[in-house]
N, CA, C and O atoms as CSV, one atom per row, in Angstrom:
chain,resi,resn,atom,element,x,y,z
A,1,UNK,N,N,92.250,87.322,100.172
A,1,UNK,CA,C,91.145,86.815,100.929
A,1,UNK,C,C,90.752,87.867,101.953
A,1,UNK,O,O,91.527,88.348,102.780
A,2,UNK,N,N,89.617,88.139,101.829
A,2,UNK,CA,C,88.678,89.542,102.971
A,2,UNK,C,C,88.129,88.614,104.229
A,2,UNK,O,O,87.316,87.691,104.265
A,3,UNK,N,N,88.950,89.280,105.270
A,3,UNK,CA,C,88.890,88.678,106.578
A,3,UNK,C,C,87.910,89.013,107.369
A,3,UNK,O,O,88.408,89.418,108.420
A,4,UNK,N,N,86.619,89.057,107.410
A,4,UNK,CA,C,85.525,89.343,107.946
A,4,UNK,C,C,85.687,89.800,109.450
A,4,UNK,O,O,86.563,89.379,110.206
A,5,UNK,N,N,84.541,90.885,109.825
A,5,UNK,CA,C,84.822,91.534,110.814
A,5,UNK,C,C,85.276,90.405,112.642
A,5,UNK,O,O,85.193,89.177,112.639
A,6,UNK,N,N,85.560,90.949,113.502
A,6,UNK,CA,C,85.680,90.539,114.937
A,6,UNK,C,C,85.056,89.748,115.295
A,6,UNK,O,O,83.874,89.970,115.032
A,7,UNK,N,N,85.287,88.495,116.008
A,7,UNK,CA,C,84.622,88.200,116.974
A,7,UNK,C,C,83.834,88.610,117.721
A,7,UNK,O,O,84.225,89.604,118.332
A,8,UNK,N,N,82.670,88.211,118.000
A,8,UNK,CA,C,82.482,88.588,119.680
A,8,UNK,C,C,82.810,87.948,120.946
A,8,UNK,O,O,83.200,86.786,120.828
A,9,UNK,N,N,82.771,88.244,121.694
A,9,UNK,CA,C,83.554,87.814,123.020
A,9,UNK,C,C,83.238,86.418,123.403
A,9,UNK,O,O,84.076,85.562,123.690
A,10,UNK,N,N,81.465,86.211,123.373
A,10,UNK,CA,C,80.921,85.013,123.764
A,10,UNK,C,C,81.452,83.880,122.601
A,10,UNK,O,O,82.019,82.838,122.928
A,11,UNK,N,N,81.230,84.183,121.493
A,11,UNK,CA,C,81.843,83.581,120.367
A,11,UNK,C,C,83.083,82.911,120.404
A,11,UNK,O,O,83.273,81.752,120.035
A,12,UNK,N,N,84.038,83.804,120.931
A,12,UNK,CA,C,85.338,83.404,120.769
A,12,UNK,C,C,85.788,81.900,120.677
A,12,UNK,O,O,86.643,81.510,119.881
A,13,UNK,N,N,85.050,81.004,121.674
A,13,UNK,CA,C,85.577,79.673,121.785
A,13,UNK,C,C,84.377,79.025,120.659
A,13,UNK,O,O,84.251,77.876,121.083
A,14,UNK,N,N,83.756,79.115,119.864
A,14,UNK,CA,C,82.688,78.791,119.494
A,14,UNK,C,C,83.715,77.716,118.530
A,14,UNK,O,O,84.905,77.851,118.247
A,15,UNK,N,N,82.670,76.526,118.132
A,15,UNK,CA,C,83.036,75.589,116.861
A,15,UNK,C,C,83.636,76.413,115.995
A,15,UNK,O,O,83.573,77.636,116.124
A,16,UNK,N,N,84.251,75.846,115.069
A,16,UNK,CA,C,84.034,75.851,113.647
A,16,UNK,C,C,83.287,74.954,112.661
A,16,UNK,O,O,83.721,73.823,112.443
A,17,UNK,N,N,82.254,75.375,112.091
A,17,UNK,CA,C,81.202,74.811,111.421
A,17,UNK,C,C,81.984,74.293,109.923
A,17,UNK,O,O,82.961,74.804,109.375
A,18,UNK,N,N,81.222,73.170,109.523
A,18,UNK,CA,C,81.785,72.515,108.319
A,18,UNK,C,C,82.036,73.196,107.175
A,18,UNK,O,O,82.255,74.373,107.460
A,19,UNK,N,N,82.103,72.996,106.028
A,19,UNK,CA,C,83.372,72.264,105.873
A,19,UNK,C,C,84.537,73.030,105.974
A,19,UNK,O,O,84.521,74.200,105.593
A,20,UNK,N,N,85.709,72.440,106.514
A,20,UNK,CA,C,86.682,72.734,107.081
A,20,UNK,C,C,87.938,72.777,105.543
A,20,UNK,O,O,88.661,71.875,105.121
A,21,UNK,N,N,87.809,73.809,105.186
A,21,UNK,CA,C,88.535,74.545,103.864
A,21,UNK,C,C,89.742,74.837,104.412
A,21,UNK,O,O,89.966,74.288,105.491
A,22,UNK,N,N,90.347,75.350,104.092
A,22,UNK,CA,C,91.872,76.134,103.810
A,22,UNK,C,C,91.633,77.633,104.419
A,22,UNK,O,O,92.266,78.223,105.294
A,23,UNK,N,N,90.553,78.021,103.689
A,23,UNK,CA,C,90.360,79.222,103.150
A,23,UNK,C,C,89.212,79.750,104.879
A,23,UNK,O,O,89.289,80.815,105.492
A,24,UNK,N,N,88.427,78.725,105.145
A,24,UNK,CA,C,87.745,78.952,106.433
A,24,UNK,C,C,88.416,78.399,107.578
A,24,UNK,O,O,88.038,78.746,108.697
A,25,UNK,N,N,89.551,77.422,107.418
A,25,UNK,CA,C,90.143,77.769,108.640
A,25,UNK,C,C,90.873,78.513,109.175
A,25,UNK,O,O,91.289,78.192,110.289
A,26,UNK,N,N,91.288,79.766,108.582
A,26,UNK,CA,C,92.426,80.728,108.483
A,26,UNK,C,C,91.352,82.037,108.691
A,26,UNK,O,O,91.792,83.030,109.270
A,27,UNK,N,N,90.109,82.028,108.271
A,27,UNK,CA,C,88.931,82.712,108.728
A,27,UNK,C,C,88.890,82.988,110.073
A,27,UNK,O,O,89.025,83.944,110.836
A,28,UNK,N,N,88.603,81.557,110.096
A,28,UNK,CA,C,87.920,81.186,111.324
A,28,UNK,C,C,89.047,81.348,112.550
A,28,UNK,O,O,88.435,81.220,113.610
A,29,UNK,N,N,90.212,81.539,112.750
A,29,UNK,CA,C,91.054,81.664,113.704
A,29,UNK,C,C,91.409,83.085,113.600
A,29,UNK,O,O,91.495,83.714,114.655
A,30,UNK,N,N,91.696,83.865,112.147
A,30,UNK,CA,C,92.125,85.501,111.897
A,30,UNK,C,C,90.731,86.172,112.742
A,30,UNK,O,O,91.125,87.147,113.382
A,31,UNK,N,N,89.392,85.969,112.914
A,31,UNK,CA,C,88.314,87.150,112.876
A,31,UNK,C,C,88.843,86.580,115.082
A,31,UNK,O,O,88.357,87.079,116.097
A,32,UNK,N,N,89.511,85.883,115.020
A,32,UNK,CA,C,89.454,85.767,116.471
A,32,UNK,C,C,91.146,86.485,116.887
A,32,UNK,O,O,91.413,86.364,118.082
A,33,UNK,N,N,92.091,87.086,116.148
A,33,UNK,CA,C,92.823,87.294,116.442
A,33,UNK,C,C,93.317,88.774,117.468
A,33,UNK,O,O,94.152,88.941,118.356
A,34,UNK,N,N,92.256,89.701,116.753
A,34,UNK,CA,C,92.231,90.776,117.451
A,34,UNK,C,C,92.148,90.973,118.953
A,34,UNK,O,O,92.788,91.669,119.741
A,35,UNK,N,N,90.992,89.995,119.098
A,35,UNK,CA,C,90.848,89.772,120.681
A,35,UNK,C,C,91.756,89.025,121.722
A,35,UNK,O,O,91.904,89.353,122.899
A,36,UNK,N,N,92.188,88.235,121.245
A,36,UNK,CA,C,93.466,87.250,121.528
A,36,UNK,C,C,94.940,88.289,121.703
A,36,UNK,O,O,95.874,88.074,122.475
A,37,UNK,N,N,94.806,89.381,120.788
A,37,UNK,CA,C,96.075,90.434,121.169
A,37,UNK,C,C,95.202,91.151,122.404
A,37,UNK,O,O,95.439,90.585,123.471
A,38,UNK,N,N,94.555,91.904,122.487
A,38,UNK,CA,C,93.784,92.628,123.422
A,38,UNK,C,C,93.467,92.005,124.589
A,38,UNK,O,O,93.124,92.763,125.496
A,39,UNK,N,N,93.488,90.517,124.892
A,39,UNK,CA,C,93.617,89.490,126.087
A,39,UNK,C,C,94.764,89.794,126.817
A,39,UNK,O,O,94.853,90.249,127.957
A,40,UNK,N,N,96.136,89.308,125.550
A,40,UNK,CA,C,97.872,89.768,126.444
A,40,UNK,C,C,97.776,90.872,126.524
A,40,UNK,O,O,97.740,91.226,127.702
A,41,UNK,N,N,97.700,91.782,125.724
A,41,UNK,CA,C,98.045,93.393,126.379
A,41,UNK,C,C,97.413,93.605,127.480
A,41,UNK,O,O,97.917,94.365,128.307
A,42,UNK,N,N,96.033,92.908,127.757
A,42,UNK,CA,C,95.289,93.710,128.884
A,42,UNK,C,C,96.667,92.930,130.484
A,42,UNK,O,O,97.123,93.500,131.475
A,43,UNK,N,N,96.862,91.428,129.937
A,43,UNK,CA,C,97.230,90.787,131.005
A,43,UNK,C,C,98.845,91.533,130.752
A,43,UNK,O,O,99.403,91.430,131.845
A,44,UNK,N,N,99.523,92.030,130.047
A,44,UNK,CA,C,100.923,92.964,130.310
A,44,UNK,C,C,100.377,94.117,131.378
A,44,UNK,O,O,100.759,94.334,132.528
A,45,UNK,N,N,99.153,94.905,130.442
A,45,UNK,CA,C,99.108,96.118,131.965
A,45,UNK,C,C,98.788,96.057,133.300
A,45,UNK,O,O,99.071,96.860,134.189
A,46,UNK,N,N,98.033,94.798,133.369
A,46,UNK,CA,C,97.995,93.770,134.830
A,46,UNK,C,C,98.459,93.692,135.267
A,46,UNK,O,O,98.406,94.324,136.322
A,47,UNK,N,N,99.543,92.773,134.983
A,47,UNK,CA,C,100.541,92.373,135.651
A,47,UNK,C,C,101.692,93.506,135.949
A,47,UNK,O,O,102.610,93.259,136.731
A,48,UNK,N,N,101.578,94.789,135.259
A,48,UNK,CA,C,103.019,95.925,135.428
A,48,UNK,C,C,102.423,96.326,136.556
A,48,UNK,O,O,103.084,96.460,137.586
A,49,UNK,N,N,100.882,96.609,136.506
A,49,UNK,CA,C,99.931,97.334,137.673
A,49,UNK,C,C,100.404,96.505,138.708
A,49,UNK,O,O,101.276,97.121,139.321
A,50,UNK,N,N,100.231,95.462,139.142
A,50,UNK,CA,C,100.331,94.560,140.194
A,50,UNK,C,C,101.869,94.720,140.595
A,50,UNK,O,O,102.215,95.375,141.579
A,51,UNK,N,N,102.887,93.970,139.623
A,51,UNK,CA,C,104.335,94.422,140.369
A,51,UNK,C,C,104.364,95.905,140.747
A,51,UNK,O,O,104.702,96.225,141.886
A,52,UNK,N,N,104.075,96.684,139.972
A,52,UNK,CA,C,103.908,98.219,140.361
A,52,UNK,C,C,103.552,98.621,141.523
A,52,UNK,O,O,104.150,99.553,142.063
A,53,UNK,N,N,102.520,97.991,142.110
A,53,UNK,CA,C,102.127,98.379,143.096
A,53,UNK,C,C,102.953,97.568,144.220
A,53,UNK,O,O,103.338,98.262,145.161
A,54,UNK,N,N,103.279,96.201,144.255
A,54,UNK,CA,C,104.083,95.519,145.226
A,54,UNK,C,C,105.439,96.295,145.278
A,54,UNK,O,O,105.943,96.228,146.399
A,55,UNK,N,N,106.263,97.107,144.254
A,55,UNK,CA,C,107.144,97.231,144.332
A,55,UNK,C,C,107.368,98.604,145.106
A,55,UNK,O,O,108.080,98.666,146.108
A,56,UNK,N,N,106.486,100.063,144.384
A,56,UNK,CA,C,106.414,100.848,144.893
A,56,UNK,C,C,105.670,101.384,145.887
A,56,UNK,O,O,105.935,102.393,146.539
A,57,UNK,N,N,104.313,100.362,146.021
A,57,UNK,CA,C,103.649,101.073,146.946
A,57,UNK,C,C,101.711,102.210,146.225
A,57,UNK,O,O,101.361,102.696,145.149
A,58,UNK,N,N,101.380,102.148,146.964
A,58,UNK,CA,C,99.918,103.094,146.572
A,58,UNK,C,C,100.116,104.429,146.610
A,58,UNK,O,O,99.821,105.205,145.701
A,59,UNK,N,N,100.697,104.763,147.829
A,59,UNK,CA,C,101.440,106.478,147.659
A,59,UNK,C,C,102.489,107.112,146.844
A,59,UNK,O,O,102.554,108.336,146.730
A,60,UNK,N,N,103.231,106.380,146.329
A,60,UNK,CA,C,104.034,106.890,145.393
A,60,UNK,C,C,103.650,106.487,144.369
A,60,UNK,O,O,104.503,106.738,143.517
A,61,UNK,N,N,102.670,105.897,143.886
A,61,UNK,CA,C,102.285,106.027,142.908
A,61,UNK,C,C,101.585,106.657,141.736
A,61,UNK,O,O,101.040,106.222,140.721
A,62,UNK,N,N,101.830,107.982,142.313
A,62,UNK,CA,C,101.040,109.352,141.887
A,62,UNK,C,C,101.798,110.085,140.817
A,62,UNK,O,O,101.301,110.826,139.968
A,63,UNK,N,N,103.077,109.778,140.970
A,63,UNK,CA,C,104.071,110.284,140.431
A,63,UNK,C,C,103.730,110.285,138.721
A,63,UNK,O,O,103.199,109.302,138.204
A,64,UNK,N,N,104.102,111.502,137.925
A,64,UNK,CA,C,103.826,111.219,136.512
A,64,UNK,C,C,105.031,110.756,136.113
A,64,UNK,O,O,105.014,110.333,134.957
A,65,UNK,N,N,106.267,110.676,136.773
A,65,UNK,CA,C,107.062,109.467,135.972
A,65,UNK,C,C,107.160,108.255,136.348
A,65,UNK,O,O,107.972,107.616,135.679
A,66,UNK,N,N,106.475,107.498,137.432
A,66,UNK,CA,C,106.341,106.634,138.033
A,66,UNK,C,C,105.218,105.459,137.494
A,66,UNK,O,O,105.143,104.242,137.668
A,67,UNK,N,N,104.217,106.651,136.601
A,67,UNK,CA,C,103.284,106.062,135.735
A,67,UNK,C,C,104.114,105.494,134.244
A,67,UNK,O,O,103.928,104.442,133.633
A,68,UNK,N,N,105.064,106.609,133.949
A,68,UNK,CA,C,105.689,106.383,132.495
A,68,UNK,C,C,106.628,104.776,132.843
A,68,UNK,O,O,106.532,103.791,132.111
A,69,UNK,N,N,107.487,104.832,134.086
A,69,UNK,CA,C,108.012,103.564,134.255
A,69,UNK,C,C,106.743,102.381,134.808
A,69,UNK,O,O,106.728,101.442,134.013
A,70,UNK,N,N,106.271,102.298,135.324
A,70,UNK,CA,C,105.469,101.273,135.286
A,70,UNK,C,C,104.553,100.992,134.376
A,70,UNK,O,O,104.103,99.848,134.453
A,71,UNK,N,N,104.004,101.873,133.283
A,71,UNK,CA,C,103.033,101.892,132.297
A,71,UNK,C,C,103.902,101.260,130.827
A,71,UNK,O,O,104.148,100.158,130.336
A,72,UNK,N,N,104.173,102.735,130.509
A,72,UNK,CA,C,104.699,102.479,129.227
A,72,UNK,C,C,105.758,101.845,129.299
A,72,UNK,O,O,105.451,100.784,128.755
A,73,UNK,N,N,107.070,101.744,129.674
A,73,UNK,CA,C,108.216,100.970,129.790
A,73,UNK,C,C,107.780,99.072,129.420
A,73,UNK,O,O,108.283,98.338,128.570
A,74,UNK,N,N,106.672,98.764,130.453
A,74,UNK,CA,C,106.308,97.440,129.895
A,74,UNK,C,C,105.286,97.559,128.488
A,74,UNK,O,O,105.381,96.690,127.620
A,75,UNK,N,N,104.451,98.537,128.362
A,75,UNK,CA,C,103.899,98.161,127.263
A,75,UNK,C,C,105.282,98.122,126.036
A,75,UNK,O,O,105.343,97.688,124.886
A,76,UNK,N,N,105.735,98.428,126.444
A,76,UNK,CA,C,107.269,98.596,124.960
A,76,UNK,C,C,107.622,97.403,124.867
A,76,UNK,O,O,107.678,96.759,123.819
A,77,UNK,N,N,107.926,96.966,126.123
A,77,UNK,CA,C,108.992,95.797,126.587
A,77,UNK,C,C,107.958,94.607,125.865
A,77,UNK,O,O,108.308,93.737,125.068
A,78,UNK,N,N,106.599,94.857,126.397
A,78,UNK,CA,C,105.463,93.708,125.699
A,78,UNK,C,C,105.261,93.266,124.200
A,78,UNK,O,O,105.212,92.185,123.613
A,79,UNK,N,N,105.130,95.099,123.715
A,79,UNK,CA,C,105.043,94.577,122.215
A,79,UNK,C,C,106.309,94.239,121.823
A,79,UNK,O,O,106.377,94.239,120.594
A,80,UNK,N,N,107.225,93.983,122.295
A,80,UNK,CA,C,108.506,93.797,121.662
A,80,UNK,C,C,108.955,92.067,121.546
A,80,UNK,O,O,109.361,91.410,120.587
A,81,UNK,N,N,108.671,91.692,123.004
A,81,UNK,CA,C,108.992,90.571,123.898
A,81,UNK,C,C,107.950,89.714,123.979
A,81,UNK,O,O,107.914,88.554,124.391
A,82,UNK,N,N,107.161,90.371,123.568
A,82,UNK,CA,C,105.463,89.703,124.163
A,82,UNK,C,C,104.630,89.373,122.951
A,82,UNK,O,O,104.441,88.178,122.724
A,83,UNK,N,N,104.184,90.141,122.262
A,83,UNK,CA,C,103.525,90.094,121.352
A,83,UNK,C,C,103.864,89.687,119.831
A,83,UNK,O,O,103.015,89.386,118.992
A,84,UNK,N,N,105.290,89.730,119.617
A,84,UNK,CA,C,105.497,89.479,118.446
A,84,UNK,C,C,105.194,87.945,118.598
A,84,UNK,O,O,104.389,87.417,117.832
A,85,UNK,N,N,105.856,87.194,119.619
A,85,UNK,CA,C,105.971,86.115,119.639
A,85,UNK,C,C,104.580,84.543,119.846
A,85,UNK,O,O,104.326,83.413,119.428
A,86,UNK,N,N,104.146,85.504,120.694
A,86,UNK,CA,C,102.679,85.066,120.699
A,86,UNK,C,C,101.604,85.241,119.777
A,86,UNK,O,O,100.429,84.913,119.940
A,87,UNK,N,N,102.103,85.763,118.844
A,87,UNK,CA,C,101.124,86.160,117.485
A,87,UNK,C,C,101.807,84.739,116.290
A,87,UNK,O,O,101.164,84.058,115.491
A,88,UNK,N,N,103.294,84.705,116.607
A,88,UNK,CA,C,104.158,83.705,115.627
A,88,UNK,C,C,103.114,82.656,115.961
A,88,UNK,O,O,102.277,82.199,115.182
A,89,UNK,N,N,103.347,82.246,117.644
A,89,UNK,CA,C,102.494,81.008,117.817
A,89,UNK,C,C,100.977,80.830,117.824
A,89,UNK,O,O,100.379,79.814,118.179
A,90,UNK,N,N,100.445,81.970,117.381
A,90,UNK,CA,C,98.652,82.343,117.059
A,90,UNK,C,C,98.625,81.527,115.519
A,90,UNK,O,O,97.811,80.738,115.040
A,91,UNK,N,N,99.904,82.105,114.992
A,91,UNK,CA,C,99.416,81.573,112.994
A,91,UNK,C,C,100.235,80.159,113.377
A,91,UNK,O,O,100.463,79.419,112.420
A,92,UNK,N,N,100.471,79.936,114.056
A,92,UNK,CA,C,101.006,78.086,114.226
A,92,UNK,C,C,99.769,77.458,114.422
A,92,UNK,O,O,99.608,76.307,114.015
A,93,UNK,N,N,98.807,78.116,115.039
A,93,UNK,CA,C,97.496,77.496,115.004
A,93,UNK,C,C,96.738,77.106,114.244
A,93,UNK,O,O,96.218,76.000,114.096
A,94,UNK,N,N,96.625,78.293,113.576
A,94,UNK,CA,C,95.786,77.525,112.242
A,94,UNK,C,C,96.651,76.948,111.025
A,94,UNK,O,O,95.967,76.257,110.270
A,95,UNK,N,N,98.317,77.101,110.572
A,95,UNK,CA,C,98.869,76.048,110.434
A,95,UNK,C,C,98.998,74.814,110.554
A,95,UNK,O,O,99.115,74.058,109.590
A,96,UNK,N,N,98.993,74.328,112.170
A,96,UNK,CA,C,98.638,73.474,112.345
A,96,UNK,C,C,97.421,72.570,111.875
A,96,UNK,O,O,97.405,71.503,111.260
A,97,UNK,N,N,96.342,73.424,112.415
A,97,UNK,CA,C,94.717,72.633,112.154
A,97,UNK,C,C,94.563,72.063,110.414
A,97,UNK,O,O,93.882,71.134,109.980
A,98,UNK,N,N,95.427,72.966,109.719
A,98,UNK,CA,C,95.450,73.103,108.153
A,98,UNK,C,C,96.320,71.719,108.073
A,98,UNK,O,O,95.981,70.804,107.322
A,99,UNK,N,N,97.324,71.662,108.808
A,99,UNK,CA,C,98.203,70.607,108.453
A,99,UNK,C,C,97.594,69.263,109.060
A,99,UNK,O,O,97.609,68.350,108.234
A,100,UNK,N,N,97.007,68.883,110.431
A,100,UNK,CA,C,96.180,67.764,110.796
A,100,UNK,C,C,94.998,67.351,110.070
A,100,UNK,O,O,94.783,66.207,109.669
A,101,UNK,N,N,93.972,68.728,109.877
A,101,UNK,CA,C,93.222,68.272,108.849
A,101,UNK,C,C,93.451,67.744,107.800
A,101,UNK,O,O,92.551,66.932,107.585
A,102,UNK,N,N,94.301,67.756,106.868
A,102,UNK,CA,C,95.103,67.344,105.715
A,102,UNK,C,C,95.208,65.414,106.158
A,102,UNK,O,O,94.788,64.461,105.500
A,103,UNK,N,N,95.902,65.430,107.445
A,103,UNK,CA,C,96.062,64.008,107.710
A,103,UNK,C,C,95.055,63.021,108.582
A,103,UNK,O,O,95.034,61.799,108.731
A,104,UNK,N,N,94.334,63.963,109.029
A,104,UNK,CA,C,93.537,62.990,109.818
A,104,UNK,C,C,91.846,63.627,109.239
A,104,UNK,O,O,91.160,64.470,109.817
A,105,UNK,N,N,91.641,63.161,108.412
A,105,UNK,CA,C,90.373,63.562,107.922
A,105,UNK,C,C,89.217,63.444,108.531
A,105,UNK,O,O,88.315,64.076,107.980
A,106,UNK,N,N,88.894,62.804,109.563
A,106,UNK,CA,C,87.624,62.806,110.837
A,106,UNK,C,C,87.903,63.434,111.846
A,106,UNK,O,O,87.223,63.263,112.858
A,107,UNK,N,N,89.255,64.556,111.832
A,107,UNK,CA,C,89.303,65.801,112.970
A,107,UNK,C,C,88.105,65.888,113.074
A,107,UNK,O,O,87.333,65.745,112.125
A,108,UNK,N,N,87.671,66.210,114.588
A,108,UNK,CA,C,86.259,66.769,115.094
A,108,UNK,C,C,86.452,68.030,115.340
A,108,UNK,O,O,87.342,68.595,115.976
A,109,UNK,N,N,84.907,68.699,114.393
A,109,UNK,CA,C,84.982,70.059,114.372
A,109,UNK,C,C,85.619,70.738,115.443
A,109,UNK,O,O,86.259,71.772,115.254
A,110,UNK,N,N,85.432,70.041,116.920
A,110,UNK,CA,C,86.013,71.481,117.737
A,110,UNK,C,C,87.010,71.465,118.027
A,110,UNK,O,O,87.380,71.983,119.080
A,111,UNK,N,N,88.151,70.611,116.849
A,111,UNK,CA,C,89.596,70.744,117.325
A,111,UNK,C,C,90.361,72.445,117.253
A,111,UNK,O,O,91.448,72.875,117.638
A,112,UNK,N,N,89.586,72.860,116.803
A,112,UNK,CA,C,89.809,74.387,116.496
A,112,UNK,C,C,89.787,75.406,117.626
A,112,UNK,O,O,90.513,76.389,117.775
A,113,UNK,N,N,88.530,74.837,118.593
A,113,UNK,CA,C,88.436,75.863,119.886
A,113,UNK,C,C,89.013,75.367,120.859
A,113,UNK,O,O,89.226,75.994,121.897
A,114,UNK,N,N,89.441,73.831,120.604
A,114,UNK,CA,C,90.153,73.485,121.675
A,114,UNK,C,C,91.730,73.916,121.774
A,114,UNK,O,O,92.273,74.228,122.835
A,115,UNK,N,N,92.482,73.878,120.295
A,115,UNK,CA,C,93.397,74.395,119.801
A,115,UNK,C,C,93.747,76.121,120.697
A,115,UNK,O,O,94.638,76.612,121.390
A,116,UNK,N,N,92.647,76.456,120.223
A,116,UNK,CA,C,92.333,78.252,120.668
A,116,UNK,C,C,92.546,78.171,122.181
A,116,UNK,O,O,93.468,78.851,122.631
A,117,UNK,N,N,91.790,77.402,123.062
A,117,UNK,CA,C,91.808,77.471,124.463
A,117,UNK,C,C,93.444,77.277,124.844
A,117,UNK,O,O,94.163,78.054,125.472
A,118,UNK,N,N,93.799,75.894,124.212
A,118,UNK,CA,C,95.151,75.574,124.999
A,118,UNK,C,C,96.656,76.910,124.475
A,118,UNK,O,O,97.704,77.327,124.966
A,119,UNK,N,N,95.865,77.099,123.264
A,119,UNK,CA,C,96.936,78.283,122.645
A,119,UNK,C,C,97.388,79.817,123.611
A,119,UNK,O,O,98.367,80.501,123.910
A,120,UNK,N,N,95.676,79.722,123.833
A,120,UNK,CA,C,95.407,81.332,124.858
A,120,UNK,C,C,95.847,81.011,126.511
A,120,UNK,O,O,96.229,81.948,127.211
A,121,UNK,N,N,95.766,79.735,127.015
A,121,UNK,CA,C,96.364,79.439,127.801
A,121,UNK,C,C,98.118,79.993,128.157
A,121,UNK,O,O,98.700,80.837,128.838
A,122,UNK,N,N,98.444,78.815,127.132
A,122,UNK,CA,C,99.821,78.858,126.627
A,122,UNK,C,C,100.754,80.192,126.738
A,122,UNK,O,O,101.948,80.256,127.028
A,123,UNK,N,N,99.896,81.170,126.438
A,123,UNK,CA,C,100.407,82.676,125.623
A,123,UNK,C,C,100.300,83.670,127.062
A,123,UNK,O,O,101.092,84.542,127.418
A,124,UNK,N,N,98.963,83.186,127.778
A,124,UNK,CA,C,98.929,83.746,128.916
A,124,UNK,C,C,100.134,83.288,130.369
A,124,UNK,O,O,100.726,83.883,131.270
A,125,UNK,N,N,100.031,82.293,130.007
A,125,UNK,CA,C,101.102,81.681,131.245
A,125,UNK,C,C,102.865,82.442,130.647
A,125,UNK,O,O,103.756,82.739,131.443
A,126,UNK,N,N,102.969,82.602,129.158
A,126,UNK,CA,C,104.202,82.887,129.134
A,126,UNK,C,C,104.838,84.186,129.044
A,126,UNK,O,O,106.009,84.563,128.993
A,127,UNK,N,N,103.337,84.939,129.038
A,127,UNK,CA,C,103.351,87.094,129.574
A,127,UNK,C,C,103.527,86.383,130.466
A,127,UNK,O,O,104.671,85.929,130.494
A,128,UNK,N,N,102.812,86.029,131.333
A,128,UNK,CA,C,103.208,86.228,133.210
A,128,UNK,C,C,104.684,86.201,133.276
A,128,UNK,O,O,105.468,87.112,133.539
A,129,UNK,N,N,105.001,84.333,132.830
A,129,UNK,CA,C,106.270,84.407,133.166
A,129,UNK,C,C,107.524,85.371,132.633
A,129,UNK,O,O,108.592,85.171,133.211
A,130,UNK,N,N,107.514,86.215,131.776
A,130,UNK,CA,C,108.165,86.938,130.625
A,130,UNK,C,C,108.073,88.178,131.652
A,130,UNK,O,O,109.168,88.569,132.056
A,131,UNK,N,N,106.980,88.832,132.118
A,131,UNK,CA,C,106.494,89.913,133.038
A,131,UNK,C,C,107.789,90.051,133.995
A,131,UNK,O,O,108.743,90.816,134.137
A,132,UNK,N,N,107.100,88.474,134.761
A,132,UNK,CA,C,107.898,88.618,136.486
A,132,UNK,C,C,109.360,88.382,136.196
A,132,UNK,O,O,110.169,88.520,137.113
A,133,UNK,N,N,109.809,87.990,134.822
A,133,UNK,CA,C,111.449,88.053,134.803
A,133,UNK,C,C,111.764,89.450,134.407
A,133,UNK,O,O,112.694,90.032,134.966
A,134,UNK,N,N,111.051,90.039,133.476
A,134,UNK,CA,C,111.798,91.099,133.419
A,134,UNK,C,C,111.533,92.262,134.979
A,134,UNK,O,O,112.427,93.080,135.196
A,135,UNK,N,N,110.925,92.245,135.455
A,135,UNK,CA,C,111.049,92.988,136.966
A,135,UNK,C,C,111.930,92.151,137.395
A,135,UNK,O,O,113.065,92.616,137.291
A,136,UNK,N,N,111.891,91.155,137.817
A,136,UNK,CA,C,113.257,90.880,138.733
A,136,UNK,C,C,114.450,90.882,138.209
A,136,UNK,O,O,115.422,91.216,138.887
A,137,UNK,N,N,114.560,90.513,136.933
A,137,UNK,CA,C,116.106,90.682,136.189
A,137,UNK,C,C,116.757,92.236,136.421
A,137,UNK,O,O,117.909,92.458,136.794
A,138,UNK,N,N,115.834,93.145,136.138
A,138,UNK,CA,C,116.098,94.437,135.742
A,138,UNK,C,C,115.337,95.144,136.578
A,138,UNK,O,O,115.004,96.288,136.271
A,139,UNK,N,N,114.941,94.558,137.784
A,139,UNK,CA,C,114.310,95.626,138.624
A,139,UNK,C,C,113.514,96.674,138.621
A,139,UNK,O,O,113.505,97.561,139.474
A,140,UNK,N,N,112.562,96.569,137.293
A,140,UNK,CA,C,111.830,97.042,136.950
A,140,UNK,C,C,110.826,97.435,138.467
A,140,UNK,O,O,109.773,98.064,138.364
């Protein structure tokens, strides 16, 4: 199955239009996935920026290894810790919708963006929390 290009941004929360297939709901959540990774990563380098700066400060932050530990060290730690896992619970999504639709046959179309909202929620609250433990565990 050919997964048609990206989302656009405004789009992202948009319906899903009828009929609600197999084949278009797995569409319809994959052309939104790209952006949904590019959401957490942006909120991993956020949040390293932010402890980064509470921890070390604006003046020492010039340092070119000071960038490698606050930069890259979490992007590693993210795709490792962060991203695999929040992608598991991205295809639980449209699993899911595949599996309710199946049982409740008058799902309303926008159980899909509502799905999406509480998912991207979900994923965002648990980088943060995933973030601020690994700085304080390990003193990042």
């Amino acid at each position: 199955m050919k997964v048609s290009a990206m989302v656009s941004v405004g789009n992202y929360f948009s319906n899903p239009t009828p009929p609600h297939t197999v084949g278009s709901i797995i569409r319809w959540w994959e052309r939104r996935r790209l952006l949904y990774n590019v959401i957490v990563l942006a909120e991993i380098f956020l949040v390293s920026a932010v402890l980064g700066f509470l921890r070390f400060g604006i003046s020492e932050f010039e340092s070119p290894q000071l960038f490698g530990y606050v930069f890259l060290l979490p992007l590693g730690v993210g795709l490792v810790l962060i991203q695999i896992p929040v992608n598991l619970w991205y295809t639980f999504g449209w699993i899911a919708e595949i599996s309710l639709r199946k049982l409740w046959r008058s799902m309303p179309d926008g159980f899909g963006s509502w799905a999406q909202r509480i998912g991207l929620g979900f994923s965002m609250c648990f980088t943060f929390v995933v973030m601020v433990l690994l700085w304080w565990w390990f003193g990042l």
